[in-house]
Backbone as XML, in Angstrom:
<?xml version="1.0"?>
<chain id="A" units="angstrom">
  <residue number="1" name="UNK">
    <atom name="N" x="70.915" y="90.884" z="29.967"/>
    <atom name="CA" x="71.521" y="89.945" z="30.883"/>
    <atom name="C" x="72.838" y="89.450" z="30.294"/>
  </residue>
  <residue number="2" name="UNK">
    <atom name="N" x="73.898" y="89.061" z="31.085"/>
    <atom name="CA" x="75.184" y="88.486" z="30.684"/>
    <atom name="C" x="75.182" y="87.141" z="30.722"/>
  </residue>
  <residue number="3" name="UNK">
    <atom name="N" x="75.949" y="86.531" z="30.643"/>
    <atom name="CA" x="76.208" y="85.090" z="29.965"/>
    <atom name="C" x="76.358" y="84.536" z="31.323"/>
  </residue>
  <residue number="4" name="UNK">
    <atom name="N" x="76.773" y="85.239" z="32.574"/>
    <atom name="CA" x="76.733" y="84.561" z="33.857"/>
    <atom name="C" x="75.146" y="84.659" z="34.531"/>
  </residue>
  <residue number="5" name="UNK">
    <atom name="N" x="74.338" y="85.471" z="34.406"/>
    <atom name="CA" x="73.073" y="85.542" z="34.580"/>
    <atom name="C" x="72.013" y="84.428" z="34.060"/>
  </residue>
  <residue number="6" name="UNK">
    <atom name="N" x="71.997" y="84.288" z="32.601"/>
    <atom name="CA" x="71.390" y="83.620" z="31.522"/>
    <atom name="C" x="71.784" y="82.165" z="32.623"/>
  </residue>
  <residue number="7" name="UNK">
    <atom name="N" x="73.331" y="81.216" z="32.409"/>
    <atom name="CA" x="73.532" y="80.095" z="32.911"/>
    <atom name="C" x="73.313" y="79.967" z="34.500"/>
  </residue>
  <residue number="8" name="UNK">
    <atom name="N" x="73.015" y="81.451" z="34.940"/>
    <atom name="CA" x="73.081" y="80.521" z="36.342"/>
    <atom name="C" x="71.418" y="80.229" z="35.903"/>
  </residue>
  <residue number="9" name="UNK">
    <atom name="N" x="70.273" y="81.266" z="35.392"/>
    <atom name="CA" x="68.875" y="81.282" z="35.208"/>
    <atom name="C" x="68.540" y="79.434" z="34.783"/>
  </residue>
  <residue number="10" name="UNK">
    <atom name="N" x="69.527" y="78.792" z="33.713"/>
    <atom name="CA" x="69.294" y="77.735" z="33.095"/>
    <atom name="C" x="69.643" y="76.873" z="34.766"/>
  </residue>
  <residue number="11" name="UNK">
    <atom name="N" x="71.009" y="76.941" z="35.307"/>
    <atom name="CA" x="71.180" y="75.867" z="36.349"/>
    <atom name="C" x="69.899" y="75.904" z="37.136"/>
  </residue>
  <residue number="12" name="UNK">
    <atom name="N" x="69.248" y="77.016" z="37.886"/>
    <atom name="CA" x="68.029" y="76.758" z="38.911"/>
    <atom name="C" x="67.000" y="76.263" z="38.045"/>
  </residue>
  <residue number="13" name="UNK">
    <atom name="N" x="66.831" y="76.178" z="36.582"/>
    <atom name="CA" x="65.685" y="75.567" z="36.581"/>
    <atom name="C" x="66.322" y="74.208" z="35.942"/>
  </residue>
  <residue number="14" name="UNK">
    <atom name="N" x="67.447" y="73.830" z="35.965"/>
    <atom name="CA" x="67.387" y="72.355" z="35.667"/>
    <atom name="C" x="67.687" y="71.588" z="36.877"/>
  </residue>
  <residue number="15" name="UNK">
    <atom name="N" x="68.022" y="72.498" z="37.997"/>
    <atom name="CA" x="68.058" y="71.784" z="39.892"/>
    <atom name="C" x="66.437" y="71.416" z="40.025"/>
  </residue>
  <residue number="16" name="UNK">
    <atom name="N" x="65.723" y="72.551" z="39.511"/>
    <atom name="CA" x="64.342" y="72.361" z="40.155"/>
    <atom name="C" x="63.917" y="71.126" z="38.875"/>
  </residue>
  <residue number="17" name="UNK">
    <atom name="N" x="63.896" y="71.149" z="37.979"/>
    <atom name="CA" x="63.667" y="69.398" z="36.751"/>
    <atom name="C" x="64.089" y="68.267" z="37.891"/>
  </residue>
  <residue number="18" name="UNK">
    <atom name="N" x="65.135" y="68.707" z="37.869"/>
    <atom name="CA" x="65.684" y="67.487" z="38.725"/>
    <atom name="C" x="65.093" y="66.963" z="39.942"/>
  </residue>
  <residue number="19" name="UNK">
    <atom name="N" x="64.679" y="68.207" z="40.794"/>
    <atom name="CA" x="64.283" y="68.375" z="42.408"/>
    <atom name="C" x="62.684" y="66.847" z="41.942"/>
  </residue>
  <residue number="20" name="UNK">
    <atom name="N" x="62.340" y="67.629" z="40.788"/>
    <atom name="CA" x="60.685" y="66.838" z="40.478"/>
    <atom name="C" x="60.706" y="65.828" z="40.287"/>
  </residue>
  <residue number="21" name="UNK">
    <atom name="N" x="61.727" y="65.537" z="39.455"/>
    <atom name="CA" x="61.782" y="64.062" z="38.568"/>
    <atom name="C" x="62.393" y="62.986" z="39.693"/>
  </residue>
  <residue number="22" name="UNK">
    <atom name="N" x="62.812" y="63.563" z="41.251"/>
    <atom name="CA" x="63.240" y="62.811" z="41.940"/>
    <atom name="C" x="62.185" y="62.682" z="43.014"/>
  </residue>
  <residue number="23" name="UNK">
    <atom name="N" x="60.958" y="63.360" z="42.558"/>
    <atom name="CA" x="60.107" y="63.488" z="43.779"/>
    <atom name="C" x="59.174" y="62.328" z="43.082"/>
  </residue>
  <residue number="24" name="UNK">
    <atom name="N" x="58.955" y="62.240" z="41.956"/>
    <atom name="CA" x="57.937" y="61.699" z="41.217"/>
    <atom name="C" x="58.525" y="60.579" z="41.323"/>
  </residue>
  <residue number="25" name="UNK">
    <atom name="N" x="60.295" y="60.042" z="41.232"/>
    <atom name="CA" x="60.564" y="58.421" z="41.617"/>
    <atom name="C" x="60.539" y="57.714" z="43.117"/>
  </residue>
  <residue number="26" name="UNK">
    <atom name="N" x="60.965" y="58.790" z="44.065"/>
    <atom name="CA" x="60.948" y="58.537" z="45.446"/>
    <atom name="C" x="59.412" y="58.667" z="45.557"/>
  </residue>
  <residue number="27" name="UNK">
    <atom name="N" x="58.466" y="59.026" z="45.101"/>
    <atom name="CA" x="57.103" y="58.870" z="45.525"/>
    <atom name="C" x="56.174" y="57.638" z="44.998"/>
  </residue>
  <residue number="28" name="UNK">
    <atom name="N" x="57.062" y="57.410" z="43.914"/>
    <atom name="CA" x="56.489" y="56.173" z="43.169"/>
    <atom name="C" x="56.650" y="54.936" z="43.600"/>
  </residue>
  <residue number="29" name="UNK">
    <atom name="N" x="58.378" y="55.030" z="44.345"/>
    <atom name="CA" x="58.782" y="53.958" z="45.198"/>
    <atom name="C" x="58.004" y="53.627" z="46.423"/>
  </residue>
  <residue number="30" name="UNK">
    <atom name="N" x="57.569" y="54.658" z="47.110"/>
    <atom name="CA" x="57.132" y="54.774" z="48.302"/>
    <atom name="C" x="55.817" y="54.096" z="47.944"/>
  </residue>
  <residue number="31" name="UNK">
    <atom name="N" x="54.856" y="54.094" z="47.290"/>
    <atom name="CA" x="53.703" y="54.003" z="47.153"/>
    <atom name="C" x="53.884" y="52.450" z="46.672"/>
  </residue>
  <residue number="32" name="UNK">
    <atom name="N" x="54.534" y="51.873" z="45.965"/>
    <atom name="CA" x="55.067" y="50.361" z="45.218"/>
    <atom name="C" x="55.307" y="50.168" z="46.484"/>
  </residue>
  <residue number="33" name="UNK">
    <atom name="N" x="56.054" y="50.365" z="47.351"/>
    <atom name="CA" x="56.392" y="49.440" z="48.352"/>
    <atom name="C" x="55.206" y="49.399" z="49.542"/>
  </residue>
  <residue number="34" name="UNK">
    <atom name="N" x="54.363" y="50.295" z="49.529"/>
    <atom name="CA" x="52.976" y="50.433" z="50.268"/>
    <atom name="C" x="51.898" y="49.306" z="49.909"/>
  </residue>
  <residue number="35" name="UNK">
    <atom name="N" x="51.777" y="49.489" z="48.091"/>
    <atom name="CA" x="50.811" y="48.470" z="48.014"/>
    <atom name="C" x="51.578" y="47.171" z="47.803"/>
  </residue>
  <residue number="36" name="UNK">
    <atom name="N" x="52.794" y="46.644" z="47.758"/>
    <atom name="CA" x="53.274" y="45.360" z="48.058"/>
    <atom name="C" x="52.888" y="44.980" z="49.473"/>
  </residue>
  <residue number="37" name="UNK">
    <atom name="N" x="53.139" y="45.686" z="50.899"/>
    <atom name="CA" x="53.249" y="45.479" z="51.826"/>
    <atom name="C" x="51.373" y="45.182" z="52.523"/>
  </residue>
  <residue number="38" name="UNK">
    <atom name="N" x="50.493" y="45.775" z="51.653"/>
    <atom name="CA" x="48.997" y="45.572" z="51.660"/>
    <atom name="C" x="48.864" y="44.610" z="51.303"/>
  </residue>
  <residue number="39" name="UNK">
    <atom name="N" x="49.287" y="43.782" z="49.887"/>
    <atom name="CA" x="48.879" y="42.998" z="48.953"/>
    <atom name="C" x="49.417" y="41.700" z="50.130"/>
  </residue>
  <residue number="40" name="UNK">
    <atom name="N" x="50.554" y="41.840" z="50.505"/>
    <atom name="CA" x="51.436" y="40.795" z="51.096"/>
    <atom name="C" x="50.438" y="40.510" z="52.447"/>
  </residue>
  <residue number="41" name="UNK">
    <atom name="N" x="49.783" y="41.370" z="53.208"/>
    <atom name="CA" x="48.842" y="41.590" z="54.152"/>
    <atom name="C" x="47.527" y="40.819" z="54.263"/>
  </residue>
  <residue number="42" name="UNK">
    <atom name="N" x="47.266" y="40.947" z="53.025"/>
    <atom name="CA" x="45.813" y="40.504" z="52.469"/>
    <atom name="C" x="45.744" y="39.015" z="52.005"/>
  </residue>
  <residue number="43" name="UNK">
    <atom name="N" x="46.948" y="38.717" z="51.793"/>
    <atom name="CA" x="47.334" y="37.431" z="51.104"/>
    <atom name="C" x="47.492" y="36.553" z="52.196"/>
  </residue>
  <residue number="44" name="UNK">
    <atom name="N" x="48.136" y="37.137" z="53.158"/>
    <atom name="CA" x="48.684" y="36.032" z="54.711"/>
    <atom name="C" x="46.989" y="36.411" z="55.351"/>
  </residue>
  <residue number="45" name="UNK">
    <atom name="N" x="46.131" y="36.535" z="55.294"/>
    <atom name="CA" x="44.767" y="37.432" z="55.716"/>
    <atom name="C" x="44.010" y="35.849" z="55.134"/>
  </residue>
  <residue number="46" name="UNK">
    <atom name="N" x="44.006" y="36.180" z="53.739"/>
    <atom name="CA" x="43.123" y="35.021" z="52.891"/>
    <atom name="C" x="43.192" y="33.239" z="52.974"/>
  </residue>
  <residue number="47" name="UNK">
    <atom name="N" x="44.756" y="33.859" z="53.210"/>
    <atom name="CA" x="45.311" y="31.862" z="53.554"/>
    <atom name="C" x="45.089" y="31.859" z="54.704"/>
  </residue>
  <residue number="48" name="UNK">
    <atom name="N" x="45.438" y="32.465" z="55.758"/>
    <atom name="CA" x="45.014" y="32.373" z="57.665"/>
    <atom name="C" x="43.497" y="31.851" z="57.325"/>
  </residue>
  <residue number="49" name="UNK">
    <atom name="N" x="42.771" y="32.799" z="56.943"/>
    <atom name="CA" x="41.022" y="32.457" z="56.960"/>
    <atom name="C" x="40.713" y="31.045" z="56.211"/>
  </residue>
  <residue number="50" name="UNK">
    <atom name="N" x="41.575" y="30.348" z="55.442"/>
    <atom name="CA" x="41.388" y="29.365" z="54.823"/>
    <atom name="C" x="41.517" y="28.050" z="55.628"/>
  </residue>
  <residue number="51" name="UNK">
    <atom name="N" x="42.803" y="28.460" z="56.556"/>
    <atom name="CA" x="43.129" y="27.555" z="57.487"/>
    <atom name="C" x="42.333" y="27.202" z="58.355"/>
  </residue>
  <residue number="52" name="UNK">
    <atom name="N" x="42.141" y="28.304" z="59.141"/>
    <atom name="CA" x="41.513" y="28.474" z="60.407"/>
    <atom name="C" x="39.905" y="27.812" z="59.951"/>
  </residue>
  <residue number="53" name="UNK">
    <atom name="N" x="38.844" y="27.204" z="60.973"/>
    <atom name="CA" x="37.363" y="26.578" z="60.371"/>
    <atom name="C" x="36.843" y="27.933" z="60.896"/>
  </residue>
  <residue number="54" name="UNK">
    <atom name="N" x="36.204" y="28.250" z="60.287"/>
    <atom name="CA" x="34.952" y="29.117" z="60.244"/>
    <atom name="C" x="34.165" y="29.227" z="61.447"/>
  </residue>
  <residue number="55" name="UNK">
    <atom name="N" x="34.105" y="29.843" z="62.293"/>
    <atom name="CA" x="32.697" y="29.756" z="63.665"/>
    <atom name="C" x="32.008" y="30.757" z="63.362"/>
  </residue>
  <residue number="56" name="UNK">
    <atom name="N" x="30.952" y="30.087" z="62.787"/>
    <atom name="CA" x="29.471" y="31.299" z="62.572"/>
    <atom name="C" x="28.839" y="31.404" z="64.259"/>
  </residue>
  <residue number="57" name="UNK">
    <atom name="N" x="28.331" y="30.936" z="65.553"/>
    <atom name="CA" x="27.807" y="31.657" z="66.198"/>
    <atom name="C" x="27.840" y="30.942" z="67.520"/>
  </residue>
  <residue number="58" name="UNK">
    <atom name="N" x="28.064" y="31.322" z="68.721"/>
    <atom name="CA" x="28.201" y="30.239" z="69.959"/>
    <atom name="C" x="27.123" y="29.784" z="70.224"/>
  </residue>
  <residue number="59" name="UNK">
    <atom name="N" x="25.755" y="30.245" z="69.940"/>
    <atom name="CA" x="24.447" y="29.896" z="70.236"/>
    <atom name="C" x="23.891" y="28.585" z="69.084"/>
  </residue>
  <residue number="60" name="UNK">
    <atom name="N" x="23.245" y="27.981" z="69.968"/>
    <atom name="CA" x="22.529" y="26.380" z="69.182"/>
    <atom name="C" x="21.651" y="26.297" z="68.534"/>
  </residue>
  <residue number="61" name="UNK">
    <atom name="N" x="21.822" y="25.851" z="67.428"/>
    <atom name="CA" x="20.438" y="26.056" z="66.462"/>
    <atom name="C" x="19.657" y="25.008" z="66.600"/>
  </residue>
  <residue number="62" name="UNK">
    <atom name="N" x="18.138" y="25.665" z="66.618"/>
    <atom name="CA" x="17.215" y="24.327" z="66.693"/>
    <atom name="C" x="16.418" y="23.937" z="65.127"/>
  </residue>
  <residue number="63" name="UNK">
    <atom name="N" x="16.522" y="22.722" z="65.003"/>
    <atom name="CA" x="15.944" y="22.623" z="63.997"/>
    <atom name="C" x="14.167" y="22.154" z="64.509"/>
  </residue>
</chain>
């Protein structure tokens, strides 16, 4: 192989390093901003239920 063969061989595999290492941050982001947007969910979820009184059942209990 010649010296133009060899460097282009090195450029496609440092596009494809690259292609990964940008899949692994854009996927990492994606997923961080997923479970913020759950956590943030669950949180307005826990305080609503705190607020709100509780109704256990429309029917009358007899003692």
């Amino acid at each position: 192989m010649n010296n133009y063969e060899n460097s282009k061989k090195a450029r496609r595999i440092a596009s494809i390093i690259y292609l990964l290492i940008m899949a692994v941050i854009l996927g990492g982001t994606y997923l961080s901003e997923q479970q913020k947007k759950l956590t943030e969910m669950a949180s307005k979820d826990s305080i609503q239920s705190i607020e709100t009184p509780a109704v256990f059942s429309y029917t009358q209990v007899r003692n």
